[in-house]
VOBA-1610 file (N, C-alpha, C; in pm, whole numbers, padded with zeros to 5 digits, always signed):
BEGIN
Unk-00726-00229-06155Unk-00614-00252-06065Unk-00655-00227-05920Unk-00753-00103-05865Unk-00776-00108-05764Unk-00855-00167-05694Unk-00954-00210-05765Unk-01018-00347-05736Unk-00952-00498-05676Unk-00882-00536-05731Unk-00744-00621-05725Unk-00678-00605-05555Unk-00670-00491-05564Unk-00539-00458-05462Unk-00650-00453-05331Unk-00789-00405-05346Unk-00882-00431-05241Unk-00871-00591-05201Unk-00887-00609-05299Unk-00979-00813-05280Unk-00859-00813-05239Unk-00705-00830-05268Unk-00596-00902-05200Unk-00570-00823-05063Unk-00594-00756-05013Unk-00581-00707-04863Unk-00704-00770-04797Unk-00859-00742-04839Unk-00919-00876-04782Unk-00881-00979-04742Unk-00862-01039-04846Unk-00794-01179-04832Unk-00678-01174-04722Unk-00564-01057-04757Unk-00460-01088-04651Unk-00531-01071-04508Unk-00647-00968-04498Unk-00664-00985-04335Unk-00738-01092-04298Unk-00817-01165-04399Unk-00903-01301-04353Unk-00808-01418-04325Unk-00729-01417-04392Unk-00623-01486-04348Unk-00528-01497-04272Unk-00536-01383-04222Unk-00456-01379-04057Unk-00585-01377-03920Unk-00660-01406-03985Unk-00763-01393-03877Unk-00771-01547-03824Unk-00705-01634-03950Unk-00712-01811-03882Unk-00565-01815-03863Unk-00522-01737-03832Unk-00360-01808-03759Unk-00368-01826-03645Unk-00304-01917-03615Unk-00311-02028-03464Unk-00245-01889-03370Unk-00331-01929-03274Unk-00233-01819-03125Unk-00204-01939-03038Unk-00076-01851-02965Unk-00010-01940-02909Unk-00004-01836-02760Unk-00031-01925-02641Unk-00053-01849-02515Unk+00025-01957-02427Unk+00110-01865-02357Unk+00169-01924-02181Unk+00089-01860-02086Unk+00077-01965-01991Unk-00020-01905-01858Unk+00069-01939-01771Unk+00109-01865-01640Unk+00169-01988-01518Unk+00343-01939-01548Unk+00375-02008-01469Unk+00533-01991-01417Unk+00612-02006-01554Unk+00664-01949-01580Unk+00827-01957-01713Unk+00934-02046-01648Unk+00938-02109-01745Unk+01038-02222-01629Unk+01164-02184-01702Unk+01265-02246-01624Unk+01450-02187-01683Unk+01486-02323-01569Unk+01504-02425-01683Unk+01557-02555-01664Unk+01668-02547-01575Unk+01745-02451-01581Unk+01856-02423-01528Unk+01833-02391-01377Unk+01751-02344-01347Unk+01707-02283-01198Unk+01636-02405-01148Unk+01504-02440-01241Unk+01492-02606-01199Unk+01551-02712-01162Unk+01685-02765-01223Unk+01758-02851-01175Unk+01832-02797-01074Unk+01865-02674-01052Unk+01899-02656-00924Unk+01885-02702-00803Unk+01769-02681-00753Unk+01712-02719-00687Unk+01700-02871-00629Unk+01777-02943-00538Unk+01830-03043-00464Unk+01770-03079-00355Unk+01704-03164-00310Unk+01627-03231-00189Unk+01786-03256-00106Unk+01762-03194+00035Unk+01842-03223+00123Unk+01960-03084+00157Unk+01905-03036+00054Unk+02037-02924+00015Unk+01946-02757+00070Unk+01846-02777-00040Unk+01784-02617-00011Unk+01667-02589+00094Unk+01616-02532+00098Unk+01516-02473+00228Unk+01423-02396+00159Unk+01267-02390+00236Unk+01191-02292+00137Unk+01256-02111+00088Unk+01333-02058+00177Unk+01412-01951+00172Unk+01461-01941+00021Unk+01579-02074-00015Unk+01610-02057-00088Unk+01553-02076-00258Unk+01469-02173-00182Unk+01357-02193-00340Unk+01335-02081-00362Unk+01216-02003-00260Unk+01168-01889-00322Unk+01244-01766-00382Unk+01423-01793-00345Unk+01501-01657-00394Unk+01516-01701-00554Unk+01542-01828-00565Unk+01556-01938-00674Unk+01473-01930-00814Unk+01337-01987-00756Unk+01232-01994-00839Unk+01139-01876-00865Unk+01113-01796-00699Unk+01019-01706-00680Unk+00901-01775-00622Unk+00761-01661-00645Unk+00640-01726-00554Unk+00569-01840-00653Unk+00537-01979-00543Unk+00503-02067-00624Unk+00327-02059-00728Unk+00300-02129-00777Unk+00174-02050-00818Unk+00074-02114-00698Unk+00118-02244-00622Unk+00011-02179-00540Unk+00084-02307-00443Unk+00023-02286-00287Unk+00074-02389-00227Unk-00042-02478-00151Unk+00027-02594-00143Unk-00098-02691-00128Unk-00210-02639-00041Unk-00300-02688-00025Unk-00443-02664+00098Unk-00401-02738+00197Unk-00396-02851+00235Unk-00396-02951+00332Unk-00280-02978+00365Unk-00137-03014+00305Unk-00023-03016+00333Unk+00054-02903+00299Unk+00097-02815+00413Unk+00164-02720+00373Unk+00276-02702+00359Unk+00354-02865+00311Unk+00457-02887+00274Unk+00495-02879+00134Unk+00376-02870+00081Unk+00429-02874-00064Unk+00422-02731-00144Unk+00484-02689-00222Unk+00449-02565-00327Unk+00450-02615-00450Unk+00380-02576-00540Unk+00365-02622-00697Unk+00388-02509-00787Unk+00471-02538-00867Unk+00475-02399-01007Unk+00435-02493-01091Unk+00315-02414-01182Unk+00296-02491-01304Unk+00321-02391-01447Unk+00318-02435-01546Unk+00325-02367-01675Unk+00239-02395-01775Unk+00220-02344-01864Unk+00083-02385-01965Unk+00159-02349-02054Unk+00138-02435-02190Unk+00132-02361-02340Unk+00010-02389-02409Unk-00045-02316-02488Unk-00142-02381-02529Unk-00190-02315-02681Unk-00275-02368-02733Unk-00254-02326-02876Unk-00434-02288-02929Unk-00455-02179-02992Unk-00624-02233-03053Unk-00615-02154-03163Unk-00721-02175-03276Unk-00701-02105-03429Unk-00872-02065-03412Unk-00842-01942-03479Unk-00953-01855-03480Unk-01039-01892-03368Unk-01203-01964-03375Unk-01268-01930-03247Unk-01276-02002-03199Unk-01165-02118-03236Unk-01217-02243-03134Unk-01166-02224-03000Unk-01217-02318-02901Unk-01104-02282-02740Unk-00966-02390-02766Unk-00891-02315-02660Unk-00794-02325-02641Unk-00722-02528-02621Unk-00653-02518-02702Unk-00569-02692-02644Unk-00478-02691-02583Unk-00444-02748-02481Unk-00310-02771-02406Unk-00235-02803-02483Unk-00116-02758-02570Unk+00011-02889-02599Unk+00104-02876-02536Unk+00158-02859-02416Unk+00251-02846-02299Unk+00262-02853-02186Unk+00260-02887-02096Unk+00248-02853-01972Unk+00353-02900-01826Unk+00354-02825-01784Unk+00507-02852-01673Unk+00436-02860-01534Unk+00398-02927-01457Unk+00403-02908-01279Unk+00490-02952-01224Unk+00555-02845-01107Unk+00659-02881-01066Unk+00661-02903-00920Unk+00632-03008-00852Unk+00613-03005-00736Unk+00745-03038-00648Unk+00756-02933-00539Unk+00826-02929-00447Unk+00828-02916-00262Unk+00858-03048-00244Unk+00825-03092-00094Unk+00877-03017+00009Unk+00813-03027+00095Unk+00920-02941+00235Unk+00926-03051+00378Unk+01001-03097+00478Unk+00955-03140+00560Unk+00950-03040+00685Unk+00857-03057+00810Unk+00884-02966+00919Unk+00974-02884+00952Unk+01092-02897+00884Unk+01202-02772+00920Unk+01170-02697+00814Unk+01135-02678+00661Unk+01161-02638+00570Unk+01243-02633+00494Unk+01299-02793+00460Unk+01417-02848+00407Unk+01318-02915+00213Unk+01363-02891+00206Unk+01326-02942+00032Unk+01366-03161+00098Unk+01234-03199+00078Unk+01300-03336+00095Unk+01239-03408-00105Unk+01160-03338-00138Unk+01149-03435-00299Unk+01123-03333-00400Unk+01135-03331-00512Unk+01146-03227-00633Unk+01055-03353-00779Unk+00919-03366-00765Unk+00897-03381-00845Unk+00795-03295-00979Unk+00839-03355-01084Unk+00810-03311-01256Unk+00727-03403-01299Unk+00583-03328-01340Unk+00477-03409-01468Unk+00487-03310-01566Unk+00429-03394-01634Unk+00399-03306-01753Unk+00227-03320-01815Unk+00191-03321-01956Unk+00079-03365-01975Unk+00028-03462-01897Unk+00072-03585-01941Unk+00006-03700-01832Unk-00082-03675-01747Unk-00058-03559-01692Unk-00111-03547-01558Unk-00272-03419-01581Unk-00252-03379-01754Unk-00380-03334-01710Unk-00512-03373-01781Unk-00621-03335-01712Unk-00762-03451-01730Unk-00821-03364-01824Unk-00866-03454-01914Unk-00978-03391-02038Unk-01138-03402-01950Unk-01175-03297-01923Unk-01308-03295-01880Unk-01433-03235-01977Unk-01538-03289-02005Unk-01606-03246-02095Unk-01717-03275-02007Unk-01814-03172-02030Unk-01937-03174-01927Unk-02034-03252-02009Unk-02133-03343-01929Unk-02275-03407-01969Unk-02336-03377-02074Unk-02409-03222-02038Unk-02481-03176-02084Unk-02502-03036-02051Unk-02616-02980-02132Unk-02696-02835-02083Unk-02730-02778-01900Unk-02726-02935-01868Unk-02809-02951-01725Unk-02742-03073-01621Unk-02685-03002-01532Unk-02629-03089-01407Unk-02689-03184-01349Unk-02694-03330-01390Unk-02799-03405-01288Unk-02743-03419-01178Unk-02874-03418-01044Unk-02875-03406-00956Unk-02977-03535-00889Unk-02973-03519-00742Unk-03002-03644-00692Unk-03133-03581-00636Unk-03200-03685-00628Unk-03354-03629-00586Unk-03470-03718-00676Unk-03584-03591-00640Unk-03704-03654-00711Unk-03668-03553-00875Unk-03728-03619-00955Unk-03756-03503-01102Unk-03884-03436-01105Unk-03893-03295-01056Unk-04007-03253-01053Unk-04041-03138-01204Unk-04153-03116-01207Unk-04181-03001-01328Unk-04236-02899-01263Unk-04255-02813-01358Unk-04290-02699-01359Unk-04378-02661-01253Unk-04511-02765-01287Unk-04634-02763-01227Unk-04578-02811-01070Unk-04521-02877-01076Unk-04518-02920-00964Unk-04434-02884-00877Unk-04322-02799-00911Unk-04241-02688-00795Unk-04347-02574-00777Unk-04457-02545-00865Unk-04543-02441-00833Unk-04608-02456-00738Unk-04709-02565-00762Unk-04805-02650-00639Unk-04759-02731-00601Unk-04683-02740-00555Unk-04566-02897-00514Unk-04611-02828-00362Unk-04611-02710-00292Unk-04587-02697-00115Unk-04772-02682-00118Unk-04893-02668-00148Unk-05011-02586-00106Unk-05066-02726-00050Unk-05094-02721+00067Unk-05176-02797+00156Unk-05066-02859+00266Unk-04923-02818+00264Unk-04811-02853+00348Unk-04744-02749+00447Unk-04798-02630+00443Unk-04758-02528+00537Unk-04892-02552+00674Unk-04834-02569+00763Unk-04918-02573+00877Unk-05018-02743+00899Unk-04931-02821+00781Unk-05002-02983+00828Unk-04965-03017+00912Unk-04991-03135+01007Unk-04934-03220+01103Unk-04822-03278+01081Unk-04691-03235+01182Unk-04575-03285+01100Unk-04453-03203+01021Unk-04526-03084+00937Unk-04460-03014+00865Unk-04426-02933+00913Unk-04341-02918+01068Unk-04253-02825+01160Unk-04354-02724+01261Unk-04234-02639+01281Unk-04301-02560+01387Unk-04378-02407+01323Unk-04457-02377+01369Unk-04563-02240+01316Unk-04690-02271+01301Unk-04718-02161+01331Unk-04885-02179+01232Unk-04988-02176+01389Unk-05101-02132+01368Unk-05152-02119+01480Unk-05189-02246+01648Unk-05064-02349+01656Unk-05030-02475+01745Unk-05009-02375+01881Unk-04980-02270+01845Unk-04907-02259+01960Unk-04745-02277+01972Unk-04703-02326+01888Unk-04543-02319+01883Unk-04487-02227+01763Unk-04367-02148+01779Unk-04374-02065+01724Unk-04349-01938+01687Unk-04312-01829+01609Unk-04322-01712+01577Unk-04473-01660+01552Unk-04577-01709+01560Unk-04717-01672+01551Unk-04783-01678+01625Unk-04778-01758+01737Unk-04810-01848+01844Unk-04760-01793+01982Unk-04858-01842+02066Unk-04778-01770+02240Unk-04713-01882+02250Unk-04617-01818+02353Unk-04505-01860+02368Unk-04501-01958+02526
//
């Protein structure tokens, strides 16, 4: 019997070890406070008593503030999937009048998956050998800048 009652608590904790987690990142939205919010009507004042601080506000136009929200889901070790997502962008014009209130959702976010191991880059492809001895006979050639006993220089009179 006690054998039994081991193996089935195993089992019960291996089996909670693949249950899906479920994570929010980002602003809690309350639909209700969202539709509030009226182009022509409110001011950044009142957004922020409204909504609160946005999660972040634009770089370049500092008319806009964005709250976003995440849900997202992953089981045991895989990473994480989006299945939700809310951005809520909200305009300001020069007075700080709310002039547009727009809502995406997924649509709007990009599946990025990288190349590879290794970032290609623009250039020549060099090896090993040749970032080693790639500079010996180029410090102090004709051409290859200022130094070196020319006379021009940190080594050199001046």
């Amino acid at each position: 019997m006690r054998p039994l009652l081991v193996l089935t608590l195993l089992a019960g904790v291996a089996a909670a070890g693949c249950t899906p987690l479920r994570s929010h990142q980002g602003y809690i939205v309350d639909a209700d406070l969202v539709n509030a919010i009226q182009p022509g009507v409110d001011n950044r004042q009142s957004v922020l008593a409204t909504l609160g601080t946005p999660s972040f506000a634009a770089q370049f136009n500092q008319g806009d503030w964005y709250y976003i929200a995440r849900d997202s889901r992953n089981l045991a070790f895989n990473p994480p999937k989006p299945k939700d997502q809310l951005t809520l962008q909200i305009s300001f014009d020069q007075a700080g009048n709310v002039t547009a209130v727009r809502k995406s959702g997924m649509d709007q976010v990009a599946a990025i998956k990288p190349d590879s191991k290794t970032t290609p880059t623009l250039g020549r492809k060099r090896g090993f050998f040749q970032d080693l001895f790639g500079n010996i006979g180029t410090v102090g050639a004709p051409g290859a800048g200022a130094g070196g006993p020319s006379g021009r220089g940190p080594t050199g009179p001046n």
